[in-house]
C-alpha positions in Angstrom: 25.6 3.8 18.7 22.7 5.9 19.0 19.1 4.9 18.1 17.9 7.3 15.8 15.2 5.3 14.6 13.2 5.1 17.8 13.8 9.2 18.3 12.3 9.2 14.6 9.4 7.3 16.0 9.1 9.7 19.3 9.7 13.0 17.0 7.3 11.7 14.5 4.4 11.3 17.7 5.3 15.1 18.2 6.4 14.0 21.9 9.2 15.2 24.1 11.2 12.5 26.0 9.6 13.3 29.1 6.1 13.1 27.2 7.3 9.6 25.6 8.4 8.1 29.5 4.9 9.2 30.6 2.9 7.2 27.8 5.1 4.0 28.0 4.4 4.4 31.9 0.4 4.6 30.7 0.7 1.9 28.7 2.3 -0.7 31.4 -0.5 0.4 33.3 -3.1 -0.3 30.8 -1.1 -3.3 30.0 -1.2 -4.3 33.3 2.6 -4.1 33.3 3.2 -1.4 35.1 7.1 0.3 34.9 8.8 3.1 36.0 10.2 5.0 32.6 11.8 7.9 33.0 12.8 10.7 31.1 16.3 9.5 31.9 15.3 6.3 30.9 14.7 7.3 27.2 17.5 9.0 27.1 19.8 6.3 27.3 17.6 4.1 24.7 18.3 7.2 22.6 21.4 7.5 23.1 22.6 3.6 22.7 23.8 3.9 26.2 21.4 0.9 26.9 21.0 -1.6 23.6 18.1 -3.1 24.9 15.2 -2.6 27.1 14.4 -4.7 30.0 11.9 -7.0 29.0 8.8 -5.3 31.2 9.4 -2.3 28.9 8.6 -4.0 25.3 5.0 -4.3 25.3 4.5 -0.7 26.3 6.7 0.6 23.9 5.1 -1.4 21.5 1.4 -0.1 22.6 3.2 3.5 22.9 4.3 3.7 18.9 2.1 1.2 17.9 5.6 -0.5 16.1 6.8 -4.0 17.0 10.1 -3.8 19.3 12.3 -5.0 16.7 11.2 -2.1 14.1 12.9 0.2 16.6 16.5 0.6 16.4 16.9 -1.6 19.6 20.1 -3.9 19.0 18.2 -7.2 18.8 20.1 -10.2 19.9 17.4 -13.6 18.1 18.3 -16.8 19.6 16.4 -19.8 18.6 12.7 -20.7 19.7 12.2 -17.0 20.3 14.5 -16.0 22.8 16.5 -12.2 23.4 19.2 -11.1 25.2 18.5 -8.9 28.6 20.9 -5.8 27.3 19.5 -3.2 30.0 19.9 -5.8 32.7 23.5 -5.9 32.8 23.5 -9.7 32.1 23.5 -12.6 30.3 20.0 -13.7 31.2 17.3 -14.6 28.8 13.8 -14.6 28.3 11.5 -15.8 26.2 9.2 -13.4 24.0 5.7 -13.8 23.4 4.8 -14.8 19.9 3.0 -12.5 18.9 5.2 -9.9 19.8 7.9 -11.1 17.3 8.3 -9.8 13.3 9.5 -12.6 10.9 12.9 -12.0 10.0 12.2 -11.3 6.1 9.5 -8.7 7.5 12.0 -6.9 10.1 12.8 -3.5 7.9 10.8 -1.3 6.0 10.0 2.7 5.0 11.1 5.1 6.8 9.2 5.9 10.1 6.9 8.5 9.2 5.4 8.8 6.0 3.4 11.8 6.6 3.2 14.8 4.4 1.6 15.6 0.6 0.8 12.7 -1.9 -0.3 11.9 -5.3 -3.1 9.7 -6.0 -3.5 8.0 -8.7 -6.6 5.6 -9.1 -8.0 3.3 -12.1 -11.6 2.8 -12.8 -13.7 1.1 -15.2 -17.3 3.0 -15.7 -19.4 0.4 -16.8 -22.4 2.7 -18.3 -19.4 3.7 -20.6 -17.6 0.9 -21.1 -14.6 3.3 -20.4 -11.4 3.2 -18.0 -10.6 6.6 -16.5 -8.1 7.6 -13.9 -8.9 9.6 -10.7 -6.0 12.2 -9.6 -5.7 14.2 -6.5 -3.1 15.5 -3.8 -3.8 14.1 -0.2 -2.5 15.5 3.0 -1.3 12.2 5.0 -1.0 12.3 8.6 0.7 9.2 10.2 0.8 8.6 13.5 2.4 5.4 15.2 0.9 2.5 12.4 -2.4 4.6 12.1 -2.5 7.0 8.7 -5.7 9.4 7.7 -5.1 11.1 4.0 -7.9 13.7 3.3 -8.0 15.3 0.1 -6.6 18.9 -0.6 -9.7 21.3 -1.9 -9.6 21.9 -6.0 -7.2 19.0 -6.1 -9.4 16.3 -7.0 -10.2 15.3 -10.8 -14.5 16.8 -11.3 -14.2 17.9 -7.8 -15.7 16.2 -4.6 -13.2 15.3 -1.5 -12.0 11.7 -0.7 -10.7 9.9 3.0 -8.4 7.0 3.1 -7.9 5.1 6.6 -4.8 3.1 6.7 -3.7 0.7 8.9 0.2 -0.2 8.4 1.6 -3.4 8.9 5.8 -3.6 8.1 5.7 -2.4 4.1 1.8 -3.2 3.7 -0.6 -0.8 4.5 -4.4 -1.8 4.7 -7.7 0.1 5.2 -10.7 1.8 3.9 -11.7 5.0 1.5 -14.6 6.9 0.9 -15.4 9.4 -1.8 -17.9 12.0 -2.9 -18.2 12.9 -6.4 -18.2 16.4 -7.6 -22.2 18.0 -7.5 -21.0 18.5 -11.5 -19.6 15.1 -12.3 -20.7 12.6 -14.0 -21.5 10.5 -10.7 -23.4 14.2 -9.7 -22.0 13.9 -5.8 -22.7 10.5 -5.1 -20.8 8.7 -2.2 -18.7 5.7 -2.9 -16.7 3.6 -0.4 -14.6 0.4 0.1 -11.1 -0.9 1.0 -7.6 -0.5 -0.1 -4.6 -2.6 0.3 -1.4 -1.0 -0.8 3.1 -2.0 -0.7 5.2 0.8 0.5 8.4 0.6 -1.1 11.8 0.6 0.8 12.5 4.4 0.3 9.2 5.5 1.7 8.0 7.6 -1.2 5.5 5.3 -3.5 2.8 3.1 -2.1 1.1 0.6 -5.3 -1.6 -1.4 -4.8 -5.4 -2.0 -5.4 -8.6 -1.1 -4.5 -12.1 -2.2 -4.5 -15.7 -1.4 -3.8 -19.1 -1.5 -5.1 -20.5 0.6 -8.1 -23.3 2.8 -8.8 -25.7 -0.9 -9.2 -23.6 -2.0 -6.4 -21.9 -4.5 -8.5 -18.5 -5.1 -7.3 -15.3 -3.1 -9.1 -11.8 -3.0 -8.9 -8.9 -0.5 -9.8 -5.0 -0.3 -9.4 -4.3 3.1 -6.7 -0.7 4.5 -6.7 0.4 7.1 -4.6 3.9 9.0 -4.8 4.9 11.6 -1.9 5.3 14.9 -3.0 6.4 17.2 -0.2 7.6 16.0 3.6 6.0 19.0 5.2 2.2 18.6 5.5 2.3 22.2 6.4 2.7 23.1 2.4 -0.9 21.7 1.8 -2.0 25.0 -0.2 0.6 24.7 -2.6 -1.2 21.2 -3.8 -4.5 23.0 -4.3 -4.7 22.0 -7.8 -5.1 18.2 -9.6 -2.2 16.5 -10.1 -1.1 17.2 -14.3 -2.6 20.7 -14.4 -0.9 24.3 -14.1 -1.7 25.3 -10.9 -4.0 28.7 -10.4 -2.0 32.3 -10.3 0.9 30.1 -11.9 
């Protein structure tokens, strides 16, 4: 059976198969593992000719996508005390894997490869010189690129204007990381910068993340919010269609 979830991964890095052999074989060697992947090589993986890779290939692949080896589509054989079946060697042989190289069983799973594309935010807010709860909207252009995800802010799609950057770092279904935002020179913050960090769940189809966030306040007291963010559009090419906060008739429209 082919293994369309690890040509996901290599289409999702923008990387021919040749281009994926080359930076597994950069990885061994900054791995100190050094292995001869070939464009061939690949292929087979792809093409479920070979269920498994040999074991000196795992920790590059990993370092290549930046995925654990199970996550991949490989057909992964557990036995207990941490042990896998040597498909590509052509035998019965085992060998043990290093720990922390292994995903918990009720981890192994999750949204589909790439989440990249156009997405809603949604963030909650308490403004304590108002004693009001608001909600920040926008549309963010996600790029995601092996567990590593930027999301920038599309112009005029931010509620009082400003911009906003969220780092994520994605672990299985959780995604973790930092934000930063500058107000609009005409809001009610009058372009001040605020940062701090976000942890949010991706759910199973790949299309809403829900979580919180948190950072400190104008009198750096510390606050707190809920942030929800729902994919719009797969193609991060259709940014300037999203030039407009979330709820509102877009301009010419």
């Amino acid at each position: 059976m082919a293994n369309t979830t690890l040509r996901a991964v290599r289409e999702g890095l923008r990387l021919t198969q040749d281009e994926f052999a080359k930076r597994i074989r950069e990885a061994g060697e900054r791995l100190d593992e050094r292995n001869d992947c070939t464009l061939r090589t690949v292929q087979r993986w792809e093409s479920g000719a070979v269920s498994y890779p040999r074991r000196h290939f795992i920790r590059a692949i990993e370092a290549a996508t930046g995925y654990s080896i199970d996550q991949l589509g490989f057909d992964y054989v557990a036995k207990g005390g941490g042990f896998w079946q040597d498909h590509d060697a052509g035998n019965s042989g085992v060998a043990q894997i290093a720990a922390d190289t292994r995903v918990p069983g009720h981890m192994v799973g999750g949204p589909p490869v790439s989440l990249s594309g156009i997405w809603e935010s949604r963030c909650t807010y308490k403004s304590s010189s108002r004693d009001e709860s608001f909600v920040d909207l926008s549309h963010l252009v996600l790029s995601h690129v092996g567990n590593q995800m930027t999301a920038r802010s599309i112009d005029g799609s931010i509620t009082g204007g400003g911009s906003l950057i969220v780092k994520l770092e994605q672990r299985i279904q959780i995604v973790t990381g930092t934000w930063e935002q500058k107000t609009g020179e005409d809001s009610y913050y009058q372009g001040q910068v605020f940062h701090g960090a976000v942890q949010m769940h991706i759910d199973a189809t790949g299309t809403m993340m829900k979580g919180a966030w948190t950072g400190f306040g104008r009198d750096f007291d510390v606050n707190t919010g809920t942030w929800e963010m729902l994919r719009r559009d797969n193609n991060t090419r259709n940014a300037g269609r999203y030039a407009f906060v979330p709820g509102e008739q877009p301009s010419g429209d």
